[in-house]
C-alpha positions, 0 to 999 in steps of 0.5 A: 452484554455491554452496553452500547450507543446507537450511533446517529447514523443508524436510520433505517435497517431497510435494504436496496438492492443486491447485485450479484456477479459471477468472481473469478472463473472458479466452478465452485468452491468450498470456502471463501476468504477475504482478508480485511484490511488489503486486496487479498482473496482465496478460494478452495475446492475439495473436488480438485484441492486447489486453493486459488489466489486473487486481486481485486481485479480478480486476476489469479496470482497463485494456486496451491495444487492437490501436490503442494498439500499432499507434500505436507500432509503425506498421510492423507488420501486427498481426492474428489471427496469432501476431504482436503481445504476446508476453511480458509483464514486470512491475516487481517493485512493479507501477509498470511493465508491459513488453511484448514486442510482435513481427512477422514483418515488416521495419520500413520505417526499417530499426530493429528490426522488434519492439518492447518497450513500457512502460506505466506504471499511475500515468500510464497512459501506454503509450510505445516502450521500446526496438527490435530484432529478437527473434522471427520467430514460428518457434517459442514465444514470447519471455520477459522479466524485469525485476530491478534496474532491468534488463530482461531479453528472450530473443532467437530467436539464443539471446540474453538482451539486458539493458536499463537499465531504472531508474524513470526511464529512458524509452528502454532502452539495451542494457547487455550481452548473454548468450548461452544455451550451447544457442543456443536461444531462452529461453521464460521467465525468472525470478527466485528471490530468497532464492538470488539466482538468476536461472533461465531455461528453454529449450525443451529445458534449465532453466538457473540463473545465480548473481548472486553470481558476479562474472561470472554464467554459465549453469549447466545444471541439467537437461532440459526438453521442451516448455517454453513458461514459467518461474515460481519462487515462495518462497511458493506453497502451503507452505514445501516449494514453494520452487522453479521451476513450469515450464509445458509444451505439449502434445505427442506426444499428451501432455498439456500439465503443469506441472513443478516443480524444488525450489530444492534441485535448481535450486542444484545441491544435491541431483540433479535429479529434477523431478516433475509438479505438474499435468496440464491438458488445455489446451495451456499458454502461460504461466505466473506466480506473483503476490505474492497466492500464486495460480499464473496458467496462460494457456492457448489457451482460458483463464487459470486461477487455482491454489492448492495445497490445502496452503496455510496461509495465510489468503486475502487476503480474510480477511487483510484482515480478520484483519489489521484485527482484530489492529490493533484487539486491538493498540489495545485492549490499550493502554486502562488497560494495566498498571493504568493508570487507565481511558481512558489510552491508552498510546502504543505496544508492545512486542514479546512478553516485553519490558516496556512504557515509554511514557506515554500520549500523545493522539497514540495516544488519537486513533488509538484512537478513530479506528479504533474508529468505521471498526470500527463502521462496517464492522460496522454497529454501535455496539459500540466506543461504551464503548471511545470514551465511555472514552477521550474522558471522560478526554482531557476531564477528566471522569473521576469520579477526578479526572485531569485531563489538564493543557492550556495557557490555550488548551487545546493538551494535552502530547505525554506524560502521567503518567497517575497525575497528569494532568501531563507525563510524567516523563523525557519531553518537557514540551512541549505539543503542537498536533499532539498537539492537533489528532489529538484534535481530530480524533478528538473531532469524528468521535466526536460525528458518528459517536455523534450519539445518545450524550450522553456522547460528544458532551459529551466530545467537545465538551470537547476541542474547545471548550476550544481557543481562540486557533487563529489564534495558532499560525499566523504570519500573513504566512508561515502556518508553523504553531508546533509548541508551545505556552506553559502560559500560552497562545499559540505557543512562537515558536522552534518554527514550521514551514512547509508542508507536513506533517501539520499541515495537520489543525490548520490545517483547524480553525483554519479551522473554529473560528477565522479561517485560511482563507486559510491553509488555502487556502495550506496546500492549493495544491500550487503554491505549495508546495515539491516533490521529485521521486525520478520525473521527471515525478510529483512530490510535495509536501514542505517543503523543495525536493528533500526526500522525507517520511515517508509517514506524513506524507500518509497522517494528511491523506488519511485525516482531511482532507476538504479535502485527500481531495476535491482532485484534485491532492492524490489525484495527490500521494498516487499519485505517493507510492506510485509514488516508493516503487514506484521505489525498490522496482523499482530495489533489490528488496528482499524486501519492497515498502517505503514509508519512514515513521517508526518504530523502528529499531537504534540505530546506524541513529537509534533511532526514526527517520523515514524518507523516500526521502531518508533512510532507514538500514537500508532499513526498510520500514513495513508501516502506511504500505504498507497505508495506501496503501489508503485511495486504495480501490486494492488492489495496495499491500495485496497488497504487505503481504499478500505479506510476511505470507505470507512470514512477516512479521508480529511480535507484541506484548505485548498479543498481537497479531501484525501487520505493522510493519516490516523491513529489507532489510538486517538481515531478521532484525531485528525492532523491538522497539517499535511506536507507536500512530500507526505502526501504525493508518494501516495498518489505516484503510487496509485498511478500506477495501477492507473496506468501501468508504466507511469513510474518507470517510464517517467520517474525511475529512469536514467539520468540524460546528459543536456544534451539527448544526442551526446550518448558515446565518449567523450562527452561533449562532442557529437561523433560517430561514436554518439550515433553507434551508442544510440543506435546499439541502445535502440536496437537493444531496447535500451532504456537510455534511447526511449527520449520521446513519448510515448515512453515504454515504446521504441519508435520512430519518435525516438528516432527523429528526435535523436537525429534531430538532435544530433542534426542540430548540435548540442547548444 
């Protein structure tokens, strides 16, 4: 075999301690899967035919009954036996489950008497993959893998036959078969990426096959006895754990254990010598190890979680808070940085040593505010109200200093700003940016929402907002292409429009909201109607350009601030079809990480900053934020995904000494970004809240726009009347988003109430 360098990590093969817990509320299984790079999990029992679905918090999503198989396998007389689910195999992103459903019985067509079925977890959709015969039921169960756009799947004849198995290959065509020296039937197989090996066990022997070879073959690294599955983890417990966790039966009036072999051993580089890494009293089925860093035993009378007391790492649970927190230490250390006047908001960092070089932008300003009230949201306080009042006084030009941040005639803000002067930055671009406008805009009217109760805010607020003007003059009336620029003097730079779609659907939903361009937004929001790409056949994505793939971040800033686009069922279909495009990608390259392509920094020679898209994306760069803001659909399997990289050591840190996820090539891994942008990194951490705290996008980012007034509810506006206090009161009995004013958000109570009253008491200013 290769040869291969120990790491220096590699101090001890010593073990602490194995903690077992009952997972899920499964009696038992026959196989256990994990998929390796996200939050996917399942497990199948021959005794009822099911195939059970769950989270990382081990709710259970879905389960595929004896019917659903037998629907597709007519032929078989599924029942109590051993006979039905067998063997599981996960892709690597969690897109895709396939599952080796067996019989002893012949086929009445004279195909294949087994099956391998494919259930996909975005359409939910369980479909026949692929016929043969695989098992007779005479010894243990069959195994599979999944790699590369390649199913593997353990014959009883000793064969591993291999499956073209790419994202949109619904039928599975043999592409070669390998036969096991032994002509023993494999009872797991598993992949071990750092070493590019694929290992498979026997009941007998542990095998290893070198996928760097030109031609792989099987190399015997050594005995087994009782096997019954296989998983190898680069990440369990500690860095000394690297290797393959073999499950063993019970037999010979022994107890059924779990053995492991260290990744030394399984290259050939030092003698095998496997060691006992625990010993159960349940006669073991199967076994895995999930992207979560959890090892999955299925037993006869259960499925237990384990974890190695020896784990450094924090928990997923904790991670997603920690995580959370080092967005918010990465923002904060951007306010007034490096003796920059106070509320300026610098618009990215660097990474630790290096010297910070950009201006402040709105952009990051925005991005700042916005995660600071999901904050305080989340923490049930107003805590962050002096960082929001602080940076909102000075995007408003109410600083007592006397910077003022310079705007067009119709209030659109540069993209860059000197923050000595107020003026566009100096070696930047000039521009005056809707974009940039409309994020603080946004910002701007979540603030005053969210600190109904603080003056300051809400007068700030109502600065950026109100100072805006003529927003139907930056939409193109008979095309509702949206002007990316604008003119000191007011009005759109005419040779800067752009089409639908893209993240700008933000300003179009104000302009709808302070101007006159509903039936833009109406355009705007009609996925029909606009162009789309389609990297998965059969689950499309809306862009702008026909067969022309986005950033994702350009979905994820209207997901998270829209309530038009969040409260569409088509736009949620979108968003999954997003995430399952990218977890195509992934299963088809198996990169280390689970990659989602958005912009952000790269290696010159690969653009410099860069954004990239699954139609363009040099240098394989995944973007951990934009992994994470996939969060915000409120489904954990994609966070687990960025939870894994953070296990595997991921996360870089930053000038303002934050350490966080942000990006990494599956190219050059060793290659770290040596700046990182506000914008880039906070949609990650919007993501994350909430599964922090259920609600903390909808309730106080995608949620309509208020009129200055939260009491100017009916028409005409401007005037408060009968028909204001009818419209409120309609919306509160109807539970109407529109008349949830006051925290805490989600609810309809009294505090709505009162402050509707109070307000419309009082009179508008």
């Amino acid at each position: 075999m290769r040869s291969i360098v120990v790491p220096t990590l590699i101090a001890s093969t010593t073990f602490a301690a194995p903690v077992a817990q009952q997972w899920g509320d499964a009696p038992r299984a026959d196989a256990i899967a994990a998929a390796s790079l996200s939050g996917w999990y399942a497990s199948a029992d021959t005794t009822t035919d099911t195939i059970e679905f769950r989270d990382v918090r081990e709710t259970l999503l879905h389960t595929i009954t004896r019917a659903e198989l037998n629907a597709l396998a007519p032929w078989m007389t599924l029942d109590t036996s051993p006979d039905g689910p067998r063997a599981l195999a996960w892709t690597s992103s969690g897109r895709s489950l396939f599952i080796i459903l067996t019989d002893d019985e012949p086929s009445t067509d004279g195909l294949g008497s087994d099956t391998i079925l494919r259930y996909d977890t975005t359409s939910e959709q369980l479909s026949l993959f692929a016929r043969a015969n695989l098992d007779d039921l005479s010894g243990q169960a069959p195994a599979a893998l999944h790699h590369k756009g390649e199913l593997w799947v353990s014959t009883i004849d000793g064969n591993i036959r291999i499956y073209n198995a790419f994202r949109n290959s619904i039928t599975g065509v043999l592409s070669r078969t390998m036969s096991i020296p032994s002509a023993e039937p494999a009872v797991g197989i598993a992949l071990a990426p750092r070493i590019n090996t694929v290992t498979v066990a026997t009941e007998s022997t542990l095998y290893a096959i070198d996928l760097d070879n030109a031609t792989p073959t099987f190399d015997t690294i050594g005995a087994l006895s009782n096997a019954r599955g296989i998983a190898y983890s680069e990440h369990y417990g500690n860095v000394w754990h690297e290797g393959a966790f073999i499950a063993q039966g019970a037999g010979d009036g022994d107890n059924a254990r779990v053995r492991f072999v260290p990744w030394f051993q399984v290259t050939g580089l030092f003698a095998y010598a496997p060691s006992d890494y625990l010993v159960s009293s349940s006669d073991l089925t199967g076994i895995a190890i999930s992207a979560d860093g959890s090892m999955l035993l299925a037993s006869d009378d259960s499925i237990e979680s384990v974890r190695d007391t020896d784990d450094p790492d924090l928990d997923y649970e904790d991670w997603l808070r920690d995580e959370f927190d080092q967005a918010v230490t990465f923002a904060q250390g951007l306010i007034a940085a490096d003796g920059r006047p106070s509320g300026w908001v610098t618009d990215a960092d660097v990474i630790a040593g290096n010297t910070r070089f950009h201006p402040p932008s709105p952009d990051g300003a925005a991005w700042v505010i916005m995660l600071h009230l999901v904050k305080d949201s989340i923490d049930g306080s107003s805590d962050s109200a002096p960082i929001v009042r602080d940076i909102l006084d000075r995007y408003a030009g109410l600083k007592p200093d006397g910077i003022v941040p310079r705007v067009t005639a119709d209030g659109i803000m540069h993209h860059w700003y000197d923050p000595f002067t107020g003026n566009a930055a100096p070696g930047w671009s000039d521009e005056y940016a809707t974009l940039s406008t409309m994020l603080i805009v946004t910002a701007a009217d979540r603030a005053r929402r969210f600190y109904f109760d603080d003056p300051q805010i809400v007068l700030a607020a109502d600065t950026i907002i109100n100072r805006v003007e003529n927003w139907d003059s930056y939409i193109q009336p008979w095309t509702n292409n949206i002007y990316f620029r604008a003119i000191q003097s007011g009005g759109p730079d005419l040779g800067s429009g752009s089409g639908a779609f893209n993240e700008a659907v933000l300003f179009i939903e104000q302009a709808a909201m302070y101007g006159n361009s509903s039936s833009a937004l109406d355009y705007w929001l009609d996925r029909s109607a606009l162009p789309s790409a389609s990297y998965i056949n059969n689950f499309p994505v809306t862009t702008n350009w026909p067969g022309g793939h986005l950033p994702a971040f350009v979905s994820h800033y209207p997901w998270i601030g829209s309530s038009a686009m969040r409260d569409d069922p088509d736009w949620e279909t979108h968003m999954r079809n997003l995430l399952a495009s990218h977890g195509g990608w992934t299963d088809d390259n198996t990169p280390d990480f689970s990659t989602v392509f958005s912009a952000g920094t790269t290696k010159p020679e690969w653009g410099g900053y860069h954004a990239d898209s699954l139609s363009d994306h040099p240098g394989n760069v995944t973007t951990f934020p934009s992994l994470m803001a996939f969060g915000a659909l409120g489904d954990t399997a994609p966070t687990v995904g960025a939870y894994n990289a953070y296990r595997r050591g991921a996360r870089a840190t930053f000038a303002t000494g934050a350490s966080i996820l942000y990006r990494r090539s599956a190219i050059d891994p060793g290659y770290t970004p040596p700046d990182a942008g506000l914008p880039d990194v906070v949609i990650g951490a919007i993501g994350l809240a909430e599964l922090i705290e259920p609600g903390s996008v909808t309730n106080v980012l995608a949620v309509d726009y208020r009129p200055e007034c939260p009491a100017d509810y009916g028409a005409p506006l401007g005037e408060l009347d009968f028909f204001d206090l009818s419209a409120f009161l309609s919306a509160y009995h109807n539970r109407d988003s529109r008349a949830d004013i006051a925290r805490p958000f989600g609810e309809f109570d009294f505090f709505d109430l009162s402050l509707f009253l109070n307000r419309f008491i009082q009179g508008c200013p």
